[in-house]
C-alpha positions in Angstrom: 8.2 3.5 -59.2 7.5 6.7 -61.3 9.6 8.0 -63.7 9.8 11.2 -61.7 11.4 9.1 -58.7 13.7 7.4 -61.0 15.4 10.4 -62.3 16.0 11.8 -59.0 17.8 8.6 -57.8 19.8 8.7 -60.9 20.9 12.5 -60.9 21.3 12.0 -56.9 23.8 8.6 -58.0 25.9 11.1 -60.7 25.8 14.0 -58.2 27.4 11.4 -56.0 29.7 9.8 -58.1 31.2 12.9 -58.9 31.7 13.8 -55.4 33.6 10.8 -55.3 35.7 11.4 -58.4 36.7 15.1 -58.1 36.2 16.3 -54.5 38.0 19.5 -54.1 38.9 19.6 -58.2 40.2 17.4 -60.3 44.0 19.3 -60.1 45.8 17.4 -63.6 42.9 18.5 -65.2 42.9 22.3 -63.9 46.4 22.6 -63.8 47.3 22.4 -67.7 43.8 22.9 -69.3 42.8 26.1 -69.8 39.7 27.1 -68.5 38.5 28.2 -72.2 39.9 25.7 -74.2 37.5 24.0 -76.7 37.7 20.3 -78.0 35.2 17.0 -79.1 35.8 13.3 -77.8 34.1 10.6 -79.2 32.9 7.2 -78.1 34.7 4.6 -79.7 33.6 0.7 -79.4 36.2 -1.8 -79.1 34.2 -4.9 -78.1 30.9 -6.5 -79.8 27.8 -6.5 -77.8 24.7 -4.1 -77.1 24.9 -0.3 -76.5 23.1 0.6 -72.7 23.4 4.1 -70.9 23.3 6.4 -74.0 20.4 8.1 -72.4 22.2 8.1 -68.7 25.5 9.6 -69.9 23.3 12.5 -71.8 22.0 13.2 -68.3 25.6 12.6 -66.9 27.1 15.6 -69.3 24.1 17.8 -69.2 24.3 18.0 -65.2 28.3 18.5 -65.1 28.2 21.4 -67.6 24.7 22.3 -69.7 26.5 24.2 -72.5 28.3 20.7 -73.4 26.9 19.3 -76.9 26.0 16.2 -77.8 25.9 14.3 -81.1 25.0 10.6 -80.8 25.4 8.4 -83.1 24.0 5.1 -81.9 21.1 5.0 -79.7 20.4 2.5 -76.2 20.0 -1.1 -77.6 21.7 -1.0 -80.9 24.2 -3.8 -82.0 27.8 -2.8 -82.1 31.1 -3.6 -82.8 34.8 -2.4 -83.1 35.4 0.5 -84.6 32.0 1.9 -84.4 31.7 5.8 -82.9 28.4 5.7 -80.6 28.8 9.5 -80.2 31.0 12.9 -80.6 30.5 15.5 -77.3 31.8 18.7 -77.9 32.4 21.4 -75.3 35.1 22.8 -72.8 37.9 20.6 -72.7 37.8 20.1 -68.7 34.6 19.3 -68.9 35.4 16.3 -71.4 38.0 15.6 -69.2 36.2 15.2 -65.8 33.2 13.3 -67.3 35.1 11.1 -69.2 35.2 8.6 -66.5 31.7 8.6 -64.8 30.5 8.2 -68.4 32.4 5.6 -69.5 31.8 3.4 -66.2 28.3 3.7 -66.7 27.9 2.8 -70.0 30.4 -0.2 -70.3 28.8 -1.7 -67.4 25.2 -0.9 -68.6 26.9 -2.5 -72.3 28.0 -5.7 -70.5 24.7 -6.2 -69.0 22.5 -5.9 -71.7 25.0 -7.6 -74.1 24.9 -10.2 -71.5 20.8 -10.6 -71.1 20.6 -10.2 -74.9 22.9 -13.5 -74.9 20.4 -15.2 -72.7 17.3 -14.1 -74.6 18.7 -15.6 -77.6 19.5 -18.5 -75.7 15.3 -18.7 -75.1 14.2 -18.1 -78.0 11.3 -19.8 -79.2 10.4 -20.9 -75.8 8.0 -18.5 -74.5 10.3 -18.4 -71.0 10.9 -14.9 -70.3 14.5 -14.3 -68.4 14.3 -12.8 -65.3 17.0 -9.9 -63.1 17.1 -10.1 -59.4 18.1 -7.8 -56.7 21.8 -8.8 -56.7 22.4 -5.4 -58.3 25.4 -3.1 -57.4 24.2 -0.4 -54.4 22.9 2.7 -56.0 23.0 1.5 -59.5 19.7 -0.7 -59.6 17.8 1.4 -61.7 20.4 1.9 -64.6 21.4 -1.8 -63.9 17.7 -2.7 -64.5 17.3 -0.4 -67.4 20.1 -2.0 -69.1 18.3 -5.5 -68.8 15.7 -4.2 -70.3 17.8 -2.2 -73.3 18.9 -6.5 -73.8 15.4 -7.5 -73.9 15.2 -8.9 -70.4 12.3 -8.3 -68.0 12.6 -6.7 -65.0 11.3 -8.6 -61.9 10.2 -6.2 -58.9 12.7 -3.4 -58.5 12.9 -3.6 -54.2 11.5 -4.5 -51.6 8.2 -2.1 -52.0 6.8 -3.0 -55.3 6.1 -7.0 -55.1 5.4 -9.5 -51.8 8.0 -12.2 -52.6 7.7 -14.8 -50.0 11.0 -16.5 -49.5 12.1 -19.6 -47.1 13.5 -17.4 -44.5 9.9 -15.7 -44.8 8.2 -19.2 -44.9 10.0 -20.5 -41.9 10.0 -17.6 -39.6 6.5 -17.2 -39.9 5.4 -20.8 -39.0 4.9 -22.4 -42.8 3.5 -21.8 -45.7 0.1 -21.0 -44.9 0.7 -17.8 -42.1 2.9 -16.6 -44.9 0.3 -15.9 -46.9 -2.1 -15.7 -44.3 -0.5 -13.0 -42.9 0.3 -11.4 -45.9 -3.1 -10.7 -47.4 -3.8 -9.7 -44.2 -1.2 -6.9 -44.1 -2.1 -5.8 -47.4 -5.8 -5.6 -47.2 -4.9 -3.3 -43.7 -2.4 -1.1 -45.5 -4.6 -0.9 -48.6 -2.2 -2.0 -50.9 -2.3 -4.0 -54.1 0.7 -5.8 -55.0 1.3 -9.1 -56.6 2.4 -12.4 -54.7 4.9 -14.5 -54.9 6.0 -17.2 -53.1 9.1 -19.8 -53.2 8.8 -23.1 -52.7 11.5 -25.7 -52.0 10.1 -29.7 -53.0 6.7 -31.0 -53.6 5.3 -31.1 -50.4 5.5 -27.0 -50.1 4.2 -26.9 -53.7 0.6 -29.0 -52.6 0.6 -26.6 -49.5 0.5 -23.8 -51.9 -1.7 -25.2 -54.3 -4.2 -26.4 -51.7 -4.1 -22.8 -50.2 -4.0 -20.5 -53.0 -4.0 -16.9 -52.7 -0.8 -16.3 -54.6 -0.2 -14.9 -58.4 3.2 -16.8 -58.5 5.2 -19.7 -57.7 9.0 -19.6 -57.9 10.4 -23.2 -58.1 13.9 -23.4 -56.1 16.8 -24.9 -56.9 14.6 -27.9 -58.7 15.8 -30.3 -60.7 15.5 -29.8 -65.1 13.1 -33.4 -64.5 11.5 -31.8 -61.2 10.2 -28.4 -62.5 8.9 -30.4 -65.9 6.7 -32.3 -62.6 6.1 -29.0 -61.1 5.0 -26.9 -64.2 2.4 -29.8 -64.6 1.0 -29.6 -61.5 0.8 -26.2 -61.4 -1.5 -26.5 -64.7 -1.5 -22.4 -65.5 -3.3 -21.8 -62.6 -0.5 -19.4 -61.1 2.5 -18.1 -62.9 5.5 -20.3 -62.7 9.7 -19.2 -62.2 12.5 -21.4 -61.6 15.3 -20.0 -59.8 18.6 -21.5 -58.2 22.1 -22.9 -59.8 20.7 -22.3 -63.3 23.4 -20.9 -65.9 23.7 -20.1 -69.6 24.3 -24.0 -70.6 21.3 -25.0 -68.4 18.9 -22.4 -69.0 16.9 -23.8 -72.2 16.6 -27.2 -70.6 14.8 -25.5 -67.7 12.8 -23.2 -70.4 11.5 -26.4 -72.4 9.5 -27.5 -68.8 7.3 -24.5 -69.6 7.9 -22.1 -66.8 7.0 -18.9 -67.6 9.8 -16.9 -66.1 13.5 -18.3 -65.3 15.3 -15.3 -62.6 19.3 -14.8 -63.5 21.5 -13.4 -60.9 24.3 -13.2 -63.2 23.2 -11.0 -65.5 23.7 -8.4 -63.1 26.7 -9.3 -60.2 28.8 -11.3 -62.3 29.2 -9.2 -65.3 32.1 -7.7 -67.8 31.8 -4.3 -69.2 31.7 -4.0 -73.0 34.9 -2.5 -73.6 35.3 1.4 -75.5 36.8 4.4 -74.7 36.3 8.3 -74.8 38.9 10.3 -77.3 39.7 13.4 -78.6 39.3 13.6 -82.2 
């Protein structure tokens, strides 16, 4: 996706989200502000992790009010902890006011998700396995959600359903088996003209020869395999095709799987089960 369609999702997701907040006016606000009073906040940490969404919440002032100012302090991606100031705004008080909460939602959930991967890359370290996202992102926040793995040193794995062919079972068994998967898919993409990677999932040994008989794939995602079954797996596979594991894996688990030698190991959770790094927005 190009970095021109990116930002239009995300300033289409703030225009939203303010919609949302303030409809016909945010009334406490209006009703003992005045409309020229002057004031600075600043973002205070109270919780360890990883700073995600400094960028975003620039974007989230800059398109409620362009004359507001601000001074950060700690960029996307650096280590903090309580106590630390991330940034000062400066500008109308209402202003401050009615982005105070769009802001901070962003960022502490961007926060808690690359704090989260972060924990997960450490966790791989040395290994060579590179941890995965998913699509179990929350509805119009993919791209920030995504951009926040990344800000933990995660890598992203497609971003939809445009940008990648990932043949799953319900793909596999609708379609007859393995072979009219990807039958069929190289024959759709050699008819639309398009030139995507492929990757297929495979649930036991006997769809893992049918794939490796076949061929015509750039990656194999092991499901729901055993620690002791993907080490069988990886070997068979031989680096001929990259290699994920996928399925019930969790923080305690994860290196286990990693030592097989896969290449990539996909986390749901750093995305749909996670806690926002906690800090707030205060005048000062």
């Amino acid at each position: 996706m190009k970095e021109s369609e990116i930002r239009e999702l995300t300033d289409r997701l703030i225009d939203l989200s303010f919609a949302e907040d303030i409809g016909d006016g945010d009334h406490t606000t209006l009703c003992c502000i005045p409309e020229d009073a002057m004031g600075r906040s600043r973002l205070l940490i109270k919780e360890e992790g990883i700073l995600a969404g400094v960028e975003v919440a620039k974007e989230v002032f800059r398109r409620f009010d362009p004359e507001m100012q601000v001074e950060v302090l700690m960029g996307d991606g650096t280590h903090v902890k309580p106590g630390d100031v991330a940034m000062i705004v400066t500008g109308r008080v209402r202003s401050l006011l009615q982005t105070e909460r769009l802001m901070l939602n962003i960022m502490q959930r961007m926060s808690g998700i690359a704090t989260m991967t972060a924990r997960y890359v450490e966790r791989l370290k040395g290994t060579g396995t590179r941890v995965l996202d998913t699509r179990k992102t929350t509805p119009g926040m993919r791209m920030l959600e995504k951009a926040a793995v990344k800000i933990g040193g995660g890598t992203n794995h497609r971003i939809g359903l445009f940008d990648m062919i990932l043949l799953k079972d319900n793909h596999v068994d609708f379609a007859g088996g393995i072979t009219n998967a990807i039958d069929r898919c190289h024959q759709y993409l050699e008819e639309k003209g398009l030139k995507l990677k492929i990757e297929i999932e495979v649930r036991s040994f006997d769809e893992l020869q049918q794939v490796l008989d076949h061929g015509g794939v750039d990656r194999i995602m092991l499901d729901n395999f055993s620690v002791a079954d993907t080490g069988k797996a990886v070997k068979l596979i031989d680096h001929r095709y990259e290699t994920e594991s996928s399925g019930g894996i969790t923080f305690d688990t994860i290196r286990d799987y990693a030592e097989q030698g896969v290449d990539f190991i996909s986390v749901g959770a750093l995305t749909h089960s996670v806690k926002g790094l906690d800090m707030s927005f205060k005048a000062c």
